[in-house]
Structures are given as structure tokens and as C-alpha cells.
C-alpha positions as a Python dict, from the first residue, in 0.01 Angstrom:
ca = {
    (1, 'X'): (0, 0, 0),
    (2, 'X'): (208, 221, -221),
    (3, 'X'): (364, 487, -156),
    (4, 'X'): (338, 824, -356),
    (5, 'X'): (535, 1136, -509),
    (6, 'X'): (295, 1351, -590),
    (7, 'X'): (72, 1147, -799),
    (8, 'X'): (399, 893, -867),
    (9, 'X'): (543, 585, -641),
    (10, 'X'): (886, 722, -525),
    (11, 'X'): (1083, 475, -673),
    (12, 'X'): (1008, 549, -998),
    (13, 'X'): (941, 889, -1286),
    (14, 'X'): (1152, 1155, -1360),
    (15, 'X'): (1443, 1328, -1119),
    (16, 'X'): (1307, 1614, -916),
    (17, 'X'): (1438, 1858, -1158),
    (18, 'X'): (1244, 1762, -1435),
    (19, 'X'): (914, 1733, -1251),
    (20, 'X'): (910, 2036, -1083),
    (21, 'X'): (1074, 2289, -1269),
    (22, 'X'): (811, 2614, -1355),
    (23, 'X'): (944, 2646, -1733),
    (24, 'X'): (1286, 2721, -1637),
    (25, 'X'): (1225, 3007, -1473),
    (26, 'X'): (1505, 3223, -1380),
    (27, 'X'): (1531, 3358, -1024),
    (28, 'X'): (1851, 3556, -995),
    (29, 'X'): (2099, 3368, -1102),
    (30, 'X'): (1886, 3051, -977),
    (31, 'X'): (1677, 2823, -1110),
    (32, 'X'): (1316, 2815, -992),
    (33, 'X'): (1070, 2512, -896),
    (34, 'X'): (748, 2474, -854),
    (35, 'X'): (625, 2521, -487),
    (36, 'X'): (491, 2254, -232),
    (37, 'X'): (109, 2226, -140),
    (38, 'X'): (79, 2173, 184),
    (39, 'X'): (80, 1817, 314),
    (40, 'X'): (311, 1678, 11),
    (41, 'X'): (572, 1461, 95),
    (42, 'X'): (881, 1403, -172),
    (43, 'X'): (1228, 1317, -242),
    (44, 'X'): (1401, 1576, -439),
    (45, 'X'): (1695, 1326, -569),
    (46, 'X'): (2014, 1519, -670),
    (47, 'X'): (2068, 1909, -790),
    (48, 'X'): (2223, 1902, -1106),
    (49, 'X'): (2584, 1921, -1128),
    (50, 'X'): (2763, 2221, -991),
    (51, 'X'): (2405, 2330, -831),
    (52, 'X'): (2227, 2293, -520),
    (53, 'X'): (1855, 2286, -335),
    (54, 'X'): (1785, 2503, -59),
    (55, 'X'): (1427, 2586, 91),
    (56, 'X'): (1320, 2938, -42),
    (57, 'X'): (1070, 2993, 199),
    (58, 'X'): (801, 2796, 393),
    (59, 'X'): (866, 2497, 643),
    (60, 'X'): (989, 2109, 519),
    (61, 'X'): (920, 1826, 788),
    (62, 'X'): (1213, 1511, 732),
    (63, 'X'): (1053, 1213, 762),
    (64, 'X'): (1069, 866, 751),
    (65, 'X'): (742, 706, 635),
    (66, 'X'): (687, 318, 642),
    (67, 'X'): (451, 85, 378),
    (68, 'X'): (247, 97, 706),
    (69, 'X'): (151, 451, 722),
    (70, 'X'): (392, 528, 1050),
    (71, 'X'): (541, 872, 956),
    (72, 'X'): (841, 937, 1197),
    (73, 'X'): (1001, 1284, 1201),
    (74, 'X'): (1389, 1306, 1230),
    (75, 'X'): (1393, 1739, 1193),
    (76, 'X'): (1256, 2023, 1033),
    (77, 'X'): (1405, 2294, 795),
    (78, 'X'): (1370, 2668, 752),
    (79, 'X'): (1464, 2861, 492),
    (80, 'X'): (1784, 2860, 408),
    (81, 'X'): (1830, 2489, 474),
    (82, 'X'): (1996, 2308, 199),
    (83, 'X'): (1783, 2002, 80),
    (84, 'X'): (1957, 1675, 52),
    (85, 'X'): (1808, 1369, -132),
    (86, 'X'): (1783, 1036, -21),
    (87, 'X'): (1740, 784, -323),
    (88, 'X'): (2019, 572, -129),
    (89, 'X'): (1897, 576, 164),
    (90, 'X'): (1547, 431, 87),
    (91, 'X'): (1426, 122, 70),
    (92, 'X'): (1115, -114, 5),
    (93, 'X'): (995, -94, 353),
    (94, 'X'): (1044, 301, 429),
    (95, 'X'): (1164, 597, 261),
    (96, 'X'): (1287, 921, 379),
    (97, 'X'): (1188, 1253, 254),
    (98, 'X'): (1052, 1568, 306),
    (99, 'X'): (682, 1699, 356),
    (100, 'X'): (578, 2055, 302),
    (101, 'X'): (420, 2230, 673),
    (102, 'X'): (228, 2458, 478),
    (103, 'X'): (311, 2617, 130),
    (104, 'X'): (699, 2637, 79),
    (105, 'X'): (909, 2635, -198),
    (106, 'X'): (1265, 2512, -399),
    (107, 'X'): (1524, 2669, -558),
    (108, 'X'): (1854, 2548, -744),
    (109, 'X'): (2139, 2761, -742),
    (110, 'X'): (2489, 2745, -827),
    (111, 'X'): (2687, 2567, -538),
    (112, 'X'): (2987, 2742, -377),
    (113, 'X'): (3269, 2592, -204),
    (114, 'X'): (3118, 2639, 131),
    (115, 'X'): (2843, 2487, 31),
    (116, 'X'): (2960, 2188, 19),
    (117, 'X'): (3051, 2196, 356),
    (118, 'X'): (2710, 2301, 401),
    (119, 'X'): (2594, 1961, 253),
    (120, 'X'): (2786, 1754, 426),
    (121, 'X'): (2680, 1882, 727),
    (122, 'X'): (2354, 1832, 663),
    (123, 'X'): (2358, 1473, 609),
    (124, 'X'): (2557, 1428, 936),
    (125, 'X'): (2315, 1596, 1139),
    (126, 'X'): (2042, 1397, 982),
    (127, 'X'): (2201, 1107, 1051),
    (128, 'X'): (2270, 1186, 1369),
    (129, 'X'): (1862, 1245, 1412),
    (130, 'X'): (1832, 900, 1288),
    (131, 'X'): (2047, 715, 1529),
    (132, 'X'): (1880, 895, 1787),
    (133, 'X'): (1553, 840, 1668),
    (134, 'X'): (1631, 468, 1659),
    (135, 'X'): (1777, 470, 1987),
    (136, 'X'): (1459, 623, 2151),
    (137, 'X'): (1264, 387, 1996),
    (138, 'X'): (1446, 104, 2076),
    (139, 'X'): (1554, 164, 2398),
    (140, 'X'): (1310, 399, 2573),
    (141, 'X'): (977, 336, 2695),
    (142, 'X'): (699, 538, 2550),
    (143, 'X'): (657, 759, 2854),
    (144, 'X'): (1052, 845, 2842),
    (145, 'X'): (1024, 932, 2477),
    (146, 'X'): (764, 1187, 2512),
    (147, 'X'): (966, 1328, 2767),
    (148, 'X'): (1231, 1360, 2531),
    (149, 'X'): (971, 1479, 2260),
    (150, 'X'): (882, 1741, 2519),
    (151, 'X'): (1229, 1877, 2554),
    (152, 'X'): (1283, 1888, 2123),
    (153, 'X'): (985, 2115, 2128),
    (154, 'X'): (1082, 2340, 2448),
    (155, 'X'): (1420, 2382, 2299),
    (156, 'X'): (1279, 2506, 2012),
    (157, 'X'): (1029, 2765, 2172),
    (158, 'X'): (1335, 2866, 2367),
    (159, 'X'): (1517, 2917, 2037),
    (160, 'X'): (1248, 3099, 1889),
    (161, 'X'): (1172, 3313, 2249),
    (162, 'X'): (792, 3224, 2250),
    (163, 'X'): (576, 3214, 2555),
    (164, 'X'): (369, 2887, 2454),
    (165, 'X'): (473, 2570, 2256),
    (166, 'X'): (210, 2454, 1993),
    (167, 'X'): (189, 2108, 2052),
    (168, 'X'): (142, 1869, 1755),
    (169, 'X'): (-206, 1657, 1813),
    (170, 'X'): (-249, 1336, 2059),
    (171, 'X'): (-266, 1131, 1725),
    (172, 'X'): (65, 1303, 1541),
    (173, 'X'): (199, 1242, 1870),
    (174, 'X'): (115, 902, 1881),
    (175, 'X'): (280, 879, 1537),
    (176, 'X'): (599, 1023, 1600),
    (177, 'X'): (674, 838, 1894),
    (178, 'X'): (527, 518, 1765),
    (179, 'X'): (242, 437, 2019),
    (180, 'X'): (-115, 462, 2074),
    (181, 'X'): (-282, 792, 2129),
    (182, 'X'): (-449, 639, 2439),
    (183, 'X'): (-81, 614, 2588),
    (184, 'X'): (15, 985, 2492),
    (185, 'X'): (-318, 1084, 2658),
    (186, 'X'): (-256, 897, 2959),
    (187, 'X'): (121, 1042, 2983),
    (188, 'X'): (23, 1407, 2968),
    (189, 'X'): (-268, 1420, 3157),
    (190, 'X'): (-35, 1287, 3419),
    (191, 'X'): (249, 1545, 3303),
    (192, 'X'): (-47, 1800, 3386),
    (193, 'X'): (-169, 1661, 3762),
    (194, 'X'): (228, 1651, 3796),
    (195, 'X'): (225, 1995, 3737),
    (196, 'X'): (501, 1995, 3496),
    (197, 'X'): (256, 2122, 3199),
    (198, 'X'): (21, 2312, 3181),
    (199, 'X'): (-282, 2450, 2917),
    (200, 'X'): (-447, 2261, 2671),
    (201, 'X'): (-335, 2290, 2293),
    (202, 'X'): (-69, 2577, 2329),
    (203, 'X'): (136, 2399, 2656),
    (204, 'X'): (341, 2582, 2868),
    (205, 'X'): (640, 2348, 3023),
    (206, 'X'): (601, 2419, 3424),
    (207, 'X'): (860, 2219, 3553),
    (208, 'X'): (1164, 2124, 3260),
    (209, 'X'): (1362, 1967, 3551),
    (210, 'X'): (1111, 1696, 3602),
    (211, 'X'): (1161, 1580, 3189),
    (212, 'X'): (1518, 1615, 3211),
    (213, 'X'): (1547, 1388, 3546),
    (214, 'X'): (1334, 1166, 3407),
    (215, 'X'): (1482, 1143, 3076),
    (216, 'X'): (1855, 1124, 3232),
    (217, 'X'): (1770, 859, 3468),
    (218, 'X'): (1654, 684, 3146),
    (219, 'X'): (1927, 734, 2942),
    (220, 'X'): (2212, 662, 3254),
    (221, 'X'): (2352, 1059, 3233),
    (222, 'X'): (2411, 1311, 3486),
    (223, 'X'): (2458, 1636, 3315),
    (224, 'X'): (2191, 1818, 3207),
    (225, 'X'): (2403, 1938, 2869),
    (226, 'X'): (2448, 1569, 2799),
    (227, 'X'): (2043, 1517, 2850),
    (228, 'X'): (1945, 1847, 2602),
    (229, 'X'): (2231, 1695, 2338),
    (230, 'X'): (2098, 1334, 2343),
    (231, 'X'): (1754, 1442, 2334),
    (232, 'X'): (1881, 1684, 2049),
    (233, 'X'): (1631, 1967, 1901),
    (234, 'X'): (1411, 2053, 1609),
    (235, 'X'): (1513, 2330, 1350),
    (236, 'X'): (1227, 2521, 1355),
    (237, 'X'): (831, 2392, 1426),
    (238, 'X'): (681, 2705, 1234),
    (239, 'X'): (346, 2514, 1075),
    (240, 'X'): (322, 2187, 1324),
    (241, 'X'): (49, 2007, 1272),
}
């Protein structure tokens, strides 16, 4: 099985410039690109010299996505976000990149000094997301990693100081936390006769204290700030599927 760039396999074509620049556009004083459908998943590569990407507007999903089909999502970026590439990072067996939630759109602009700083820290907190990742995978079983999913997307409603959290599907679920849908199933209907959620596809979390026990005891920590940093938190989940 391949695996595509819009229409192109990802380790091959032009750079992301070239590909997806609207005639040159100008935008201010940046340069403009073509927007993202919905559901596409790319790797911008490098910003020309002196420049750099950052997400106009709309929602961009990182992901790692396996030959197999397993897509496995490390964060999510809002506007404002600068957006890395990750041609060294990939390899044959996976790749890392970014999938549109929903129309969104690139610009280049010229960098400033901060924003290198900027950069930088945006590759350390992905990586960071990717050694967790790997350690939850690894190490926890699947109930304790939905646990921790549950946290990353109560933290975020928190963030965002909404009543209900939009859960993703059983099956993106499933995905993400690289098990069967049956198992995810299983796991919240007994989250729900628990009483620690509750509603069907907008949940409300009833009882956080139970996830963070469980996903402590799990992880051999005792403070609960230790728990919400090792569990760590999603950008933003505007447009989950």
C-alpha cells in the first residue's frame, strides 16, 4: 500500500512550496498557499530560506500514519501554530505529517528572530508527544490509555471552558490508541456504569479522579500535576472527527 500527498507518494514530487503555492499570491507581506480540503494529510517540507509556515486558519491534526493504515495522533494545531516538516523524520514504514480537520489553510511569511525560538519549540513539544505516545503504547494497557486519552480531551474542554467534550468515534478511537473498537466499547460502557462518564456522543467526564487514579497507579506517580503532565494535552480539538 502506498502512501499519498495529495495525489503523490510522500517521498517523492516537488517541495511544498512549489505544489501549493496559488500563483504567488501576495498576502501582506506573506506569501499565500493553497488551502487544505478536508481530510488531506501532507508534509509541508521546509519554508524557504529566511521564511516560515504557520496555520492561517482552520484546524491541522499531527499524525503518524503507518503502510498499514494505523493513523496515530501526537497533537493538534490552531492558528497561529507554526508548521514544521518532517522529511527526516520519516521513513519506509510510517511518516509523520499533518491532516486538515476541516478546511484550513498555509501561509509563508518572513521569519523573525523569535520565531525561531518559536520553531524550535515546536519540534520539542512534538517530540515530546512522541515519546509519550510510544510510552503509552508500549507500556500501558489499552484500558489505561483511554484513560489517559480521556484526560487529553478533558484538558482541552477545560482549556476551551466548554460544558461537553465531543468525543472522536469508537473506531478513531480504536485507531488512536491502537486497539479494537470492541475493546474501546467495552471500556466506556464500563466508564459509564462506573459513573465516571456520562452521555452518548458529546460526554461529560463525571468523576476525573477515577482516570487520574487509575492512570497514576499505572504510571507509578502520586501527584496529580505529574499524572495531567505525563498524560500531556491536545492544542485544540476544534473539528474532531
Amino acid at each position: 500500500m502506498g502512501l499519498t500527498l495529495i495525489g503523490e507518494r510522500i517521498d517523492g514530487g516537488q517541495p511544498f512550496r512549489a505544489r501549493y503555492r496559488e500563483g504567488g499570491t501576495a498576502h501582506g507581506d506573506a506569501t499565500c498557499f493553497r488551502s487544505m480540503r478536508p481530510g488531506e494529510f501532507f508534509d509541508p517540507d521546509a519554508a524557504s530560506p529566511g521564511m516560515m509556515l504557520t496555520l492561517e486558519r482552520g484546524t491541522l491534526t499531527v499524525e503518524i500514519v503507518t503502510l498499514t493504515g494505523v493513523e496515530l495522533c501526537l497533537d493538534r494545531l490552531t492558528p497561529g501554530h507554526c508548521v514544521v516538516g518532517f522529511r527526516g523524520v520519516s521513513n519506509p514504514a510510517f511518516v509523520i505529517g499533518y491532516r486538515a480537520q476541516g478546511p484550513a489553510r498555509l501561509i509563508e511569511r518572513p521569519m523573525s528572530a523569535t520565531d525561531v525560538d518559536v520553531a524550535v519549540a515546536s519540534y520539542r513539544a512534538l517530540l515530546s508527544a512522541a515519546v509519550r505516545l510510544t510510552y503509552q503504547l508500549a507500556c500501558l494497557p489499552a484500558s489505561h490509555r483511554l484513560y489517559c486519552e480521556l484526560l487529553r480531551l478533558e484538558a482541552a474542554r477545560r482549556a476551551r471552558a466548554e460544558t461537553g467534550l465531543r468525543a472522536p468515534t469508537h473506531a478513531v478511537l480504536a485507531q488512536r490508541l491502537s486497539t479494537s473498537r470492541e475493546t474501546v466499547s467495552r471500556e466506556m460502557n464500563h466508564l459509564r456504569r462506573l459513573g465516571v462518564i456520562a452521555g452518548g456522543q458529546e460526554i461529560e467526564v463525571t468523576n476525573v479522579g477515577y482516570l487520574l487514579s487509575k492512570a497514576a497507579s499505572a504510571m507509578d506517580l502520586f501527584r496529580e500535576d505529574d499524572v495531567w503532565a505525563s498524560v500531556g494535552a491536545y492544542t485544540a480539538l476544534a473539528g474532531d472527527r
